[in-house]
C-alpha positions in Angstrom: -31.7 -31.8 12.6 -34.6 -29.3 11.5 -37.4 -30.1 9.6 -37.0 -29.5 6.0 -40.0 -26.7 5.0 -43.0 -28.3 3.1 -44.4 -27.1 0.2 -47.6 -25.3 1.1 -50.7 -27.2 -1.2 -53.8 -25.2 0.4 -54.0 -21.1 1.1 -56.7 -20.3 3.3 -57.5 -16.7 1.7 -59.5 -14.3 4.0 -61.1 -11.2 3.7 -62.3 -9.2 6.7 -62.6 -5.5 5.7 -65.9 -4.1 5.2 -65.1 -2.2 2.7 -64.8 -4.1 -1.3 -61.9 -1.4 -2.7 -59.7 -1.9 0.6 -56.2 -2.1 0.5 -55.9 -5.4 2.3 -58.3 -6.8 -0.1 -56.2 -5.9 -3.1 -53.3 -7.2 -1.5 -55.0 -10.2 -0.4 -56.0 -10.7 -4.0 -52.4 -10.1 -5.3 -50.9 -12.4 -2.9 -53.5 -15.2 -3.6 -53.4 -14.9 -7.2 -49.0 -15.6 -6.9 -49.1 -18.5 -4.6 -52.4 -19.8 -7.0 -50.0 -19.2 -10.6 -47.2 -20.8 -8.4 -49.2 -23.8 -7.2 -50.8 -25.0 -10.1 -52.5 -28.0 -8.2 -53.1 -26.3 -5.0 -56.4 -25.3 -3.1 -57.4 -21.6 -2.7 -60.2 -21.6 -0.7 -61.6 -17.6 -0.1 -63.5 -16.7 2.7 -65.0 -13.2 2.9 -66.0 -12.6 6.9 -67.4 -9.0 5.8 -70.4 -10.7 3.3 -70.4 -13.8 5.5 -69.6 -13.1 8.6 -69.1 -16.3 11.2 -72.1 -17.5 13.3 -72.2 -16.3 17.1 -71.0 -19.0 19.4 -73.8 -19.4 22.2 -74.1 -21.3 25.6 -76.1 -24.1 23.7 -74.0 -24.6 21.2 -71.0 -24.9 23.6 -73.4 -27.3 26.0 -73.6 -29.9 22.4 -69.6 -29.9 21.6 -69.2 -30.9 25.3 -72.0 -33.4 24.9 -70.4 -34.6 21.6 -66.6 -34.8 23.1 -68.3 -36.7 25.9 -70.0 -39.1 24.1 -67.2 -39.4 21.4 -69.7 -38.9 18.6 -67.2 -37.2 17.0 -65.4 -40.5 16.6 -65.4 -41.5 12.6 -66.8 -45.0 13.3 -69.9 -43.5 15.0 -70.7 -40.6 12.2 -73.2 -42.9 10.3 -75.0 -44.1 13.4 -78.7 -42.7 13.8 -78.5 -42.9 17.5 -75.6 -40.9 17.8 -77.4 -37.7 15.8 -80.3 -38.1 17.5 -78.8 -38.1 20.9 -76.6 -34.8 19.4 -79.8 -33.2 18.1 -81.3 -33.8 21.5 -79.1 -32.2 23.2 -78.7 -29.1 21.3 -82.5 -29.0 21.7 -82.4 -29.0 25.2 -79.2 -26.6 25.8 -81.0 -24.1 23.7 -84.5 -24.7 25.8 -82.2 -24.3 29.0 -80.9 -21.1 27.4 -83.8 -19.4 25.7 -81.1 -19.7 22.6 -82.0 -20.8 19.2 -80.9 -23.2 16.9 
């Protein structure tokens, strides 16, 4: 038996065009400000790639997500241990020194 749809409680609204006055933005805006009157107690969060655009992914910062995953720092329990951002922070460090990258 199929799965019933949910009721959507978070629009991820984003904005990519470089230009403010763009169609996509205005439709963007139309369609976020129906779904926001229709879900009175539901997130919008905006996100506006153009004026802040998403960082470069670079060799070091690949090099800590495999020294995280491989460490399992990303495990909830460990997220208020010292040791386990210090040994994340060290890494980075030396990924970017091994890459000439900057952190």
């Amino acid at each position: 038996m199929p799965t019933p749809p949910t009721r959507t409680t978070t629009l991820l609204h984003l904005d990519a065009s470089a230009r403010r006055r763009s169609f996509s933005r205005e439709a963007g805006d139309a369609v976020a400000a129906a779904w926001r009157a229709s879900h009175p107690g539901g997130i919008h969060v905006h996100r506006d790639l153009a004026s802040t655009p998403v960082p470069q992914i670079g060799e070091a910062w690949t090099e800590l997500c495999d020294y995280v995953l491989e460490h399992e720092i990303t495990d909830p329990a460990l997220a208020g241990r010292r040791d386990a951002h210090a040994a994340s922070r060290a890494a980075a460090l030396e990924a970017a020194r091994e890459t000439g990258e900057s952190l």
